[in-house]
Backbone and ligand atoms as CSV (ligand in chain L), in Angstrom:
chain,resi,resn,atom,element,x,y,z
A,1,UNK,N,N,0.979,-13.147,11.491
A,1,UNK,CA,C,1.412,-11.829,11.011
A,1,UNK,C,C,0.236,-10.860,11.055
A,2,UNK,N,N,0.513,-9.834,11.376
A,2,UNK,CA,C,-0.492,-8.494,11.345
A,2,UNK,C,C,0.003,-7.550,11.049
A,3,UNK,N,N,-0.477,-6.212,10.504
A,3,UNK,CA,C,-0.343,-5.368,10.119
A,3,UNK,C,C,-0.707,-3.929,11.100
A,4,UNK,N,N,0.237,-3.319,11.384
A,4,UNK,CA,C,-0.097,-2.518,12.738
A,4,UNK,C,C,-0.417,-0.779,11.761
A,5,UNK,N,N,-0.609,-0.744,11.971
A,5,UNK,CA,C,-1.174,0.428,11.230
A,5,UNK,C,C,-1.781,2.006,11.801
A,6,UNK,N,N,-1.377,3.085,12.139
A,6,UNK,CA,C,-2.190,3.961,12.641
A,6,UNK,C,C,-3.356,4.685,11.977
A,7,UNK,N,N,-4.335,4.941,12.779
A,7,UNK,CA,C,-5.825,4.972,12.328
A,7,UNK,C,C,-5.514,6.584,11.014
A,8,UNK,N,N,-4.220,7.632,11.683
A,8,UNK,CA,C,-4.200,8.611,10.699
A,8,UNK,C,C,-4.004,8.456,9.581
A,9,UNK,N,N,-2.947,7.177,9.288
A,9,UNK,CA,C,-2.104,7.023,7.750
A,9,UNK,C,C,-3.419,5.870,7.286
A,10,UNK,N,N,-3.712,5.172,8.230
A,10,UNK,CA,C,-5.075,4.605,7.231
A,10,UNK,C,C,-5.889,5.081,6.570
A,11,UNK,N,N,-6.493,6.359,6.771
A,11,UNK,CA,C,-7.581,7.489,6.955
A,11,UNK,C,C,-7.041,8.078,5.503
A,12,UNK,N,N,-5.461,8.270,6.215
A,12,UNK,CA,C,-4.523,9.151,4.937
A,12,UNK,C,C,-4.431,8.129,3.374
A,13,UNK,N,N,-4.404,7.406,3.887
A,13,UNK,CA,C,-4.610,6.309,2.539
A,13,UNK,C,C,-5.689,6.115,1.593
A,14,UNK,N,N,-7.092,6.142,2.523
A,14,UNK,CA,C,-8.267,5.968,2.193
A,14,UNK,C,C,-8.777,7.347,1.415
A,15,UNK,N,N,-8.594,8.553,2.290
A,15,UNK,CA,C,-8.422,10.229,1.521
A,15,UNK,C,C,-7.832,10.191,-0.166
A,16,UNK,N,N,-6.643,9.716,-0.040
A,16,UNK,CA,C,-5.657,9.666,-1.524
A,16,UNK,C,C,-6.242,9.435,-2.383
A,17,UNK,N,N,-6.823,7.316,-2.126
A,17,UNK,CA,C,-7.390,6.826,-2.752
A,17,UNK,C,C,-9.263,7.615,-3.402
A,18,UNK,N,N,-9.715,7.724,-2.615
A,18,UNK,CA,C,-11.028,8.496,-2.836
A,18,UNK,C,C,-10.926,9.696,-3.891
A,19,UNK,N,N,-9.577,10.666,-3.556
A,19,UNK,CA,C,-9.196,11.317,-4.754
A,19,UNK,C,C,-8.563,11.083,-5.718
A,20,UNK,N,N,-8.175,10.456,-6.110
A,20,UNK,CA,C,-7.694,9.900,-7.393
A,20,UNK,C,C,-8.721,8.907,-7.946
A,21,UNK,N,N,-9.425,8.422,-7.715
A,21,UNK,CA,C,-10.594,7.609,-7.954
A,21,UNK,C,C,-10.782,8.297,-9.571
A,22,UNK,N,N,-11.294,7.542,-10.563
A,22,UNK,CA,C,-11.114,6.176,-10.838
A,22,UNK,C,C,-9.684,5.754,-11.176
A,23,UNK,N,N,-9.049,6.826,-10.783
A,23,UNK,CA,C,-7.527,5.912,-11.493
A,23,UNK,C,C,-6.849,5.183,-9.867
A,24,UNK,N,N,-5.984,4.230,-9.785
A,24,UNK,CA,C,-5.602,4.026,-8.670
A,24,UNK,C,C,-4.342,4.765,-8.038
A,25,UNK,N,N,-4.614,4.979,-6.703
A,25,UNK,CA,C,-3.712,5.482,-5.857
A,25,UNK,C,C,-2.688,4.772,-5.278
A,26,UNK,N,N,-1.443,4.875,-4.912
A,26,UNK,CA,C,-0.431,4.065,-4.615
A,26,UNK,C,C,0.973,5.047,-4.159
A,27,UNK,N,N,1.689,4.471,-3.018
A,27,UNK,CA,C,2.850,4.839,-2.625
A,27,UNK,C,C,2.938,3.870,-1.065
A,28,UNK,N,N,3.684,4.426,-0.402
A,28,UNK,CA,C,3.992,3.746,0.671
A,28,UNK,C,C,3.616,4.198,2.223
A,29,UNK,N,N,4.135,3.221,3.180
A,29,UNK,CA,C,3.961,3.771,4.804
A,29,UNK,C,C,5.324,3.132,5.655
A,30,UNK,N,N,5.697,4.396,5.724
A,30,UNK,CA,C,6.777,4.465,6.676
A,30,UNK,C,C,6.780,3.713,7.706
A,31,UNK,N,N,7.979,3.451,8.355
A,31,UNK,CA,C,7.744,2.796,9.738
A,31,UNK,C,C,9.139,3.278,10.648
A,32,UNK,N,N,9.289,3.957,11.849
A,32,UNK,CA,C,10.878,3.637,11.941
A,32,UNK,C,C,11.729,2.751,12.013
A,33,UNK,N,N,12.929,2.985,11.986
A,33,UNK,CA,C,13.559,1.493,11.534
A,33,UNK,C,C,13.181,0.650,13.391
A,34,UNK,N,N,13.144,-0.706,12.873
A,34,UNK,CA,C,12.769,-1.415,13.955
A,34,UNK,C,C,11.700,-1.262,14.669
A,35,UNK,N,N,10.717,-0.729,14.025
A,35,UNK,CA,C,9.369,-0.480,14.603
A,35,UNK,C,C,8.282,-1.157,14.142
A,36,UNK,N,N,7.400,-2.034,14.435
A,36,UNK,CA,C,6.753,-2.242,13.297
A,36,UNK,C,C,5.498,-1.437,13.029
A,37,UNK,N,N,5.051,-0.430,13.865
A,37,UNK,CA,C,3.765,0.604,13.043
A,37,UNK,C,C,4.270,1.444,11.845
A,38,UNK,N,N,3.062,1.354,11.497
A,38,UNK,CA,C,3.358,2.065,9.759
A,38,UNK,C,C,2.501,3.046,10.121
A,39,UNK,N,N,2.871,4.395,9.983
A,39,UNK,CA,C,2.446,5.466,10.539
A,39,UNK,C,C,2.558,6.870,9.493
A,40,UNK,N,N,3.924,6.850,8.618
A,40,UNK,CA,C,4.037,7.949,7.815
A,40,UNK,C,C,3.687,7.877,6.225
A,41,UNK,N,N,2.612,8.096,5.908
A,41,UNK,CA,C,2.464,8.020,4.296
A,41,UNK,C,C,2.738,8.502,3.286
A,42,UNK,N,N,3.724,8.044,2.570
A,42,UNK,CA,C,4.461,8.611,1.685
A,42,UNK,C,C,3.767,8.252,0.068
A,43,UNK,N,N,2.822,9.559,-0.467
A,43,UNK,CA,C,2.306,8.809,-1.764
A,43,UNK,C,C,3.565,8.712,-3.072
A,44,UNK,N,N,3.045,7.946,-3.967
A,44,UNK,CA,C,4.204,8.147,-5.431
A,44,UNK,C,C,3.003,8.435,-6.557
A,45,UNK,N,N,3.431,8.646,-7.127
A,45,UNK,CA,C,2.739,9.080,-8.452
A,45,UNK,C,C,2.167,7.821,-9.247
A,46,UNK,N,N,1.289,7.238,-9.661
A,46,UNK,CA,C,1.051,6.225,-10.638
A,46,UNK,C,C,1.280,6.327,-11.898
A,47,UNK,N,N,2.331,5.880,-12.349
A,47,UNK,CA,C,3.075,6.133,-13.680
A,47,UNK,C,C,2.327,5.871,-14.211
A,48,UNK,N,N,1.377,4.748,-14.476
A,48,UNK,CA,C,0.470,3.898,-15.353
A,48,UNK,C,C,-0.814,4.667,-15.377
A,49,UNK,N,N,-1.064,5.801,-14.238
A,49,UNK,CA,C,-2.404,6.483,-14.708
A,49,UNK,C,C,-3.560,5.404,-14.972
A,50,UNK,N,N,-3.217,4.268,-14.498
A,50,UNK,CA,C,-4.556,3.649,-14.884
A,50,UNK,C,C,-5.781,3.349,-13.944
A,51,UNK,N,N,-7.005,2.842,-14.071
A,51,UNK,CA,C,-7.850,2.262,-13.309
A,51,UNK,C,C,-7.699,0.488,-13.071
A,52,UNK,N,N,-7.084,0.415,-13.474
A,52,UNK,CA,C,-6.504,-1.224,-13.084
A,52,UNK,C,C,-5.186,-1.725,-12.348
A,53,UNK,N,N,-4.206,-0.767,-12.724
A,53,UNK,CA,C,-3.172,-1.295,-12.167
A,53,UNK,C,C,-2.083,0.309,-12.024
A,54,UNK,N,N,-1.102,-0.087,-11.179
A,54,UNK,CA,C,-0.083,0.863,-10.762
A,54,UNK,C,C,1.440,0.852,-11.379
A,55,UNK,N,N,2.056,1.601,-11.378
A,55,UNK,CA,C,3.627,1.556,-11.206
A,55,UNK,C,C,4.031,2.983,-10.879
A,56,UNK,N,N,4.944,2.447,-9.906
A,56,UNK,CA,C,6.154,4.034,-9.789
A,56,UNK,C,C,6.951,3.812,-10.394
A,57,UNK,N,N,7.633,5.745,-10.593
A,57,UNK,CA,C,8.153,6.232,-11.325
A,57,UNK,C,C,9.096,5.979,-10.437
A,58,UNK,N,N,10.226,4.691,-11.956
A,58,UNK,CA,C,11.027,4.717,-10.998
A,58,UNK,C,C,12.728,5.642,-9.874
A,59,UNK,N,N,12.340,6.619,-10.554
A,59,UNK,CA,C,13.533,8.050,-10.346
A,59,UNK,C,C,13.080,8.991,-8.777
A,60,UNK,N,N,11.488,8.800,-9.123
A,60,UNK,CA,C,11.172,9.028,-7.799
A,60,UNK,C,C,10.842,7.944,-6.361
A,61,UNK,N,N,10.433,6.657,-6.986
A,61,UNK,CA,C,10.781,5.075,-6.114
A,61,UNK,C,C,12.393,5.608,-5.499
A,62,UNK,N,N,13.334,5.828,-6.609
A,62,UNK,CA,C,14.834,5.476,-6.036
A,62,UNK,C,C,14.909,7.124,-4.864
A,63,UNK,N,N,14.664,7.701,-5.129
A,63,UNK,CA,C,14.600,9.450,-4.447
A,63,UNK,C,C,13.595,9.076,-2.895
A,64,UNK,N,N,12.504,8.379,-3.065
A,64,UNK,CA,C,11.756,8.693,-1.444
A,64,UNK,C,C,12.674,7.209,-1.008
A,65,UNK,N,N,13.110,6.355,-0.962
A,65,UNK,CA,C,13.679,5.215,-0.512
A,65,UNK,C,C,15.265,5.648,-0.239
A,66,UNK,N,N,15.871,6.917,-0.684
A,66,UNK,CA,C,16.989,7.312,-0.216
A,66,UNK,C,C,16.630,8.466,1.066
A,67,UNK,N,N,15.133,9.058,0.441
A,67,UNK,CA,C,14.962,9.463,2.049
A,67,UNK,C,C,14.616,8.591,3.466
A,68,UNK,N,N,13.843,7.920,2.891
A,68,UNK,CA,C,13.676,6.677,3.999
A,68,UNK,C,C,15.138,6.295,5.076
A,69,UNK,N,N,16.117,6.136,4.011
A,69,UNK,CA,C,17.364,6.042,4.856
A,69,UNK,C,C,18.130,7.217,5.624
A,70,UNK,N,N,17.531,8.163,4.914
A,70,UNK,CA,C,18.229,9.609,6.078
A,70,UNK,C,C,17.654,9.522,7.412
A,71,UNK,N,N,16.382,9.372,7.270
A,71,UNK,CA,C,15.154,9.739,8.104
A,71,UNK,C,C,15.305,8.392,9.185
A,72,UNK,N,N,15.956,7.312,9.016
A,72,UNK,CA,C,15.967,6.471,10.031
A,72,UNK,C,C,15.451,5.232,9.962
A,73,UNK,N,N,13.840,5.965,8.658
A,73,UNK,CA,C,12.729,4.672,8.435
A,73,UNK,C,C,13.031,3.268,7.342
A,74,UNK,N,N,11.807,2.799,7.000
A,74,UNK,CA,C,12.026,1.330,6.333
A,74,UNK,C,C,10.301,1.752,6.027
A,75,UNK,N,N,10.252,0.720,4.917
A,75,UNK,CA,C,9.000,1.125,4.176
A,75,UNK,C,C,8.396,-0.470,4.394
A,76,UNK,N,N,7.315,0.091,5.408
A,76,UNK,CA,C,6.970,-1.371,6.035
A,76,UNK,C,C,5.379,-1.879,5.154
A,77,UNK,N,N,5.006,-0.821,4.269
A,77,UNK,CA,C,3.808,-1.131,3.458
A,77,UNK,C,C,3.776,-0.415,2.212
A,78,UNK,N,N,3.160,-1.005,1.209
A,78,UNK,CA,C,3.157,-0.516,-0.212
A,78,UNK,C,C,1.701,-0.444,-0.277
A,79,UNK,N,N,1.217,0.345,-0.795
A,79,UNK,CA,C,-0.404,0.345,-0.726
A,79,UNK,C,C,-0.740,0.954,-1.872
A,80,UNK,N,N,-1.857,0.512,-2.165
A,80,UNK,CA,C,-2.840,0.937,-3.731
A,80,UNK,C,C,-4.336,0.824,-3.686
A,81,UNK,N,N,-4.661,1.342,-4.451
A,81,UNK,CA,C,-6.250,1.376,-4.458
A,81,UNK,C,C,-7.173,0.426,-5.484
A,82,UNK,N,N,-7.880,-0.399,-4.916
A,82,UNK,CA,C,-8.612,-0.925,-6.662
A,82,UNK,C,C,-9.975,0.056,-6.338
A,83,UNK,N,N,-10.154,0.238,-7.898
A,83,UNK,CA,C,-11.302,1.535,-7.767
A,83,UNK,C,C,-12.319,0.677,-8.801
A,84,UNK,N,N,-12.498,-0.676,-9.121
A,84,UNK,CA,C,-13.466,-1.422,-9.479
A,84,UNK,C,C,-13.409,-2.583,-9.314
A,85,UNK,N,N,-12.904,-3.202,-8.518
A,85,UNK,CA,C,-12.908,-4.362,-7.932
A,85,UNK,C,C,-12.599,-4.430,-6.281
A,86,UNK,N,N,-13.021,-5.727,-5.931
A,86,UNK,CA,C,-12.543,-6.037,-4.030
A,86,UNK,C,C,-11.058,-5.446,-3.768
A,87,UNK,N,N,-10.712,-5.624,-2.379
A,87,UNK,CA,C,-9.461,-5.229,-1.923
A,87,UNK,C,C,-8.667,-7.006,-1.716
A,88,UNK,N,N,-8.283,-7.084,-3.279
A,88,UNK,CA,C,-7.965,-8.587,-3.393
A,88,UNK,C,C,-6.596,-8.583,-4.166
A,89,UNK,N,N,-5.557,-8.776,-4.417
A,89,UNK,CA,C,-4.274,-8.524,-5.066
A,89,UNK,C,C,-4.688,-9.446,-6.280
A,90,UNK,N,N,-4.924,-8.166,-7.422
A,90,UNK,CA,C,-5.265,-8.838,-9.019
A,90,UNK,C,C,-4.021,-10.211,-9.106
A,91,UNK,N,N,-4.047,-10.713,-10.382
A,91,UNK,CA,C,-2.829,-11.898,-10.693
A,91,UNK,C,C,-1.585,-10.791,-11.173
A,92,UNK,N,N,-1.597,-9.137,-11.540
A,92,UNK,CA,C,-0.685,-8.483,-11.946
A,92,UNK,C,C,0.043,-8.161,-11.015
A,93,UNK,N,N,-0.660,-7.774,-9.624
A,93,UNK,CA,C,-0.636,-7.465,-7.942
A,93,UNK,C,C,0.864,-8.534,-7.791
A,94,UNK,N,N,0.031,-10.078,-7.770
A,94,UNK,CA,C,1.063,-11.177,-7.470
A,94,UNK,C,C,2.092,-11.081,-8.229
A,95,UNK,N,N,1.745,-11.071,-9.990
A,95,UNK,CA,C,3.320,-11.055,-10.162
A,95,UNK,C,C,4.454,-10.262,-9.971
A,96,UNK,N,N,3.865,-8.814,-9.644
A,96,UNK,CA,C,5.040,-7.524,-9.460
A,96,UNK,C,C,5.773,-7.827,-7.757
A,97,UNK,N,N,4.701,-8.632,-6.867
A,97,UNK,CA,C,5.502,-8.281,-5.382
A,97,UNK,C,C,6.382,-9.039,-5.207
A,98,UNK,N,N,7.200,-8.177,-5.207
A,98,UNK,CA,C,8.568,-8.725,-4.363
A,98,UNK,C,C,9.241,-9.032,-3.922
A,99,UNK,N,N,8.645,-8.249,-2.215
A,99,UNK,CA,C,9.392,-8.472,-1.201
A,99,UNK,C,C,8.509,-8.996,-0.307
A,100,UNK,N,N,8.661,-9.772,0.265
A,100,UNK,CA,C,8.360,-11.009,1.248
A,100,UNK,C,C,8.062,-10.408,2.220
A,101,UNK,N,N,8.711,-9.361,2.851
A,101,UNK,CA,C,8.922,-8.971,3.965
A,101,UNK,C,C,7.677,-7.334,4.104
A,102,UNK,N,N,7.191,-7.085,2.944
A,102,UNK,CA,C,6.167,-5.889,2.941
A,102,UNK,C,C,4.932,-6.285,3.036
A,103,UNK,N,N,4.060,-5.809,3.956
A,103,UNK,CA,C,2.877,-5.538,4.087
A,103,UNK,C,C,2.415,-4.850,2.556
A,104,UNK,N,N,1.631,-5.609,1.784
A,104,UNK,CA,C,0.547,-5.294,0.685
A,104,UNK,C,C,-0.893,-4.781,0.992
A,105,UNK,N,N,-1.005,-3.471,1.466
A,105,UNK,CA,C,-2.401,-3.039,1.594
A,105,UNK,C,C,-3.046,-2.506,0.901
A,106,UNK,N,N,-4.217,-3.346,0.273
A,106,UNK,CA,C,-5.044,-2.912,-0.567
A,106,UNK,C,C,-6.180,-2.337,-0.317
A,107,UNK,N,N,-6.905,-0.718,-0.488
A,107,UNK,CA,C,-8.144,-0.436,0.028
A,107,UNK,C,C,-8.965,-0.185,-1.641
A,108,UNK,N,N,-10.086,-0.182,-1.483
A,108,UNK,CA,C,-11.407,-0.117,-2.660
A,108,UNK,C,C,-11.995,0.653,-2.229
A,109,UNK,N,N,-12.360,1.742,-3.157
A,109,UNK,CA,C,-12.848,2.602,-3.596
A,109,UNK,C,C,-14.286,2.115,-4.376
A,110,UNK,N,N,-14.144,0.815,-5.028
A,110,UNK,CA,C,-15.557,0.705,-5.428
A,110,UNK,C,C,-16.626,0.525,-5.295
A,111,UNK,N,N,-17.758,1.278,-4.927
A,111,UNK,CA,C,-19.210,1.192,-4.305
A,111,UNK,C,C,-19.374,-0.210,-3.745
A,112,UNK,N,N,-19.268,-1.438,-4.763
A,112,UNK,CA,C,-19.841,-2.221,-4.049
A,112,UNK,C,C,-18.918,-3.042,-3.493
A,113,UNK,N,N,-17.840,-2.911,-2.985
A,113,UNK,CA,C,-16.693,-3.422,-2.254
A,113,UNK,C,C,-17.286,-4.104,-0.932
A,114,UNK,N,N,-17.365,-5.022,-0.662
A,114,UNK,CA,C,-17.585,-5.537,0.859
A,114,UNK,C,C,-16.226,-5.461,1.999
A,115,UNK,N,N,-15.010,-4.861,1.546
A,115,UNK,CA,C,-14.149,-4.624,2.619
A,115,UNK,C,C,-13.335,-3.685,1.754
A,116,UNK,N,N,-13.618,-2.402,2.762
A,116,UNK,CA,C,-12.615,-1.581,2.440
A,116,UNK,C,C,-10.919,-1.266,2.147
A,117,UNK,N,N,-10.526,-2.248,3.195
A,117,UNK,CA,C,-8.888,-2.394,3.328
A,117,UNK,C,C,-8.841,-3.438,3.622
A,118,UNK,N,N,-7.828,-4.248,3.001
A,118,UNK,CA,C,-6.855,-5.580,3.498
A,118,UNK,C,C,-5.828,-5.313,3.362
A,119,UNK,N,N,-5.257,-6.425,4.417
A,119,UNK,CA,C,-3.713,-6.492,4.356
A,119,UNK,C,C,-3.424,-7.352,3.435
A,120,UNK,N,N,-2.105,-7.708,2.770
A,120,UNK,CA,C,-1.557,-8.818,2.517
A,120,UNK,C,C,-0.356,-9.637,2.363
A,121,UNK,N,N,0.433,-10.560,2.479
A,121,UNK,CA,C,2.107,-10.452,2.650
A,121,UNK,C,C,1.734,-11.720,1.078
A,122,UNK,N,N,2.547,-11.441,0.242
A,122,UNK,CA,C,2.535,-12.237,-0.948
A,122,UNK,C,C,3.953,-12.946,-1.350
A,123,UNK,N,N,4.495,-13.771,-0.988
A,123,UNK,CA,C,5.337,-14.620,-0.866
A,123,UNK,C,C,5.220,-16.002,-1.880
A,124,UNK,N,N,6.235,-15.454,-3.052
A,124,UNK,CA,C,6.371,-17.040,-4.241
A,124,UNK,C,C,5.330,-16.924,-4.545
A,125,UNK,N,N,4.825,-15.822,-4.880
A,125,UNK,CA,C,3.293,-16.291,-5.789
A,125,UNK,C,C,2.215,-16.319,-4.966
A,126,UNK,N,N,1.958,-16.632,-3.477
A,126,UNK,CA,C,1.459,-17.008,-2.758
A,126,UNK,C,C,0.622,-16.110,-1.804
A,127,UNK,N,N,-0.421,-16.162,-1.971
A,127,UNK,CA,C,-1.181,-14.796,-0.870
A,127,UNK,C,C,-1.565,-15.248,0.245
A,128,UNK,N,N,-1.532,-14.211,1.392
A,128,UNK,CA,C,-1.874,-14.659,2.898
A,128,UNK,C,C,-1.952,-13.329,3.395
A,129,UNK,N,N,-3.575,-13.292,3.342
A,129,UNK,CA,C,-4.349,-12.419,4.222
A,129,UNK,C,C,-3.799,-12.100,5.872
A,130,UNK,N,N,-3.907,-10.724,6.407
A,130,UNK,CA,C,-3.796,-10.755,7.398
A,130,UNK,C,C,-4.722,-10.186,8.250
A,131,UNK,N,N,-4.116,-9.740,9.603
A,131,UNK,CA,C,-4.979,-8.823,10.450
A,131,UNK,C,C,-4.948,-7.274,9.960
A,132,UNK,N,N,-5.644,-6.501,10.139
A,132,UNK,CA,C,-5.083,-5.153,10.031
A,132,UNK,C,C,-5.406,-4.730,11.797
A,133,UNK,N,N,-4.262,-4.385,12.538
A,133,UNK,CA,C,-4.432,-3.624,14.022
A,133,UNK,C,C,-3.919,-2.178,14.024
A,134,UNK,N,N,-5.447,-1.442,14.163
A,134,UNK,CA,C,-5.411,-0.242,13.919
A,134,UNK,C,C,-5.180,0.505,15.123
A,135,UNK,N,N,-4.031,1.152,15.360
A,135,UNK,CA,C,-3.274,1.742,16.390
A,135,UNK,C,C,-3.969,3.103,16.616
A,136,UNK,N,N,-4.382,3.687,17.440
A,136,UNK,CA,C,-4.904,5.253,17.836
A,136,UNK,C,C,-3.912,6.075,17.753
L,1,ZN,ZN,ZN,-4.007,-4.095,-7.587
């Protein structure tokens, strides 16, 4: 499994995150349906306001996921920022994901981060790192 990704919505991810710093950044990346690049970044608001962890609001979760379906797309990545720790899915990370089928990309914001962005697909509890292939 890999994560196809274009270099703009990565960039666009990494931007978000950097501004919202120290609290974390989070929303999603589009893909069209049956496509697998994730190309359109759609942020959400972090209900939780925190520096540790995320949640959307869920009125606006249910509102951009009904646009997703006008528009054609599928939300092929969920992404967040840790702004004091690695780009590693905390144990809160594991218990909230879901869906099997989403790319989990985590980028860090914190100085001493040794990798800026990872991918991750988190399945039963279970984490598995991927590629990230960054599309031009
Ligand atoms: Zn996290």
């Amino acid at each position: 499994m890999v994560l196809r990704i274009s270099a703009q919505a990565l960039a666009e991810v990494q931007r978000l995150a950097r501004a919202a710093h120290p609290i974390e950044a989070c929303g999603l990346i589009a893909a069209a349906s049956g496509q697998a690049l994730a190309r359109r970044v759609v942020p959400l608001r972090n209900q939780a306001a925190s520096p540790t962890w995320f949640s959307f609001d869920p009125r606006e979760q249910l509102q951009v996921w009904r646009e997703l379906d006008q528009r054609d797309e599928v939300c092929r990545v969920i992404y967040h920022s840790h702004t004091a720790s690695e780009a590693w899915p905390s144990r809160e990370d594991i218990a909230h994901a879901s869906d099997g089928q989403v790319h989990y990309l985590i980028v860090s914001t914190w100085a001493e981060a040794r990798h800026a962005a990872r991918s991750f697909r988190i399945i039963d509890g279970r984490v598995f790192e991927e590629p990230l292939s960054v599309q031009p």
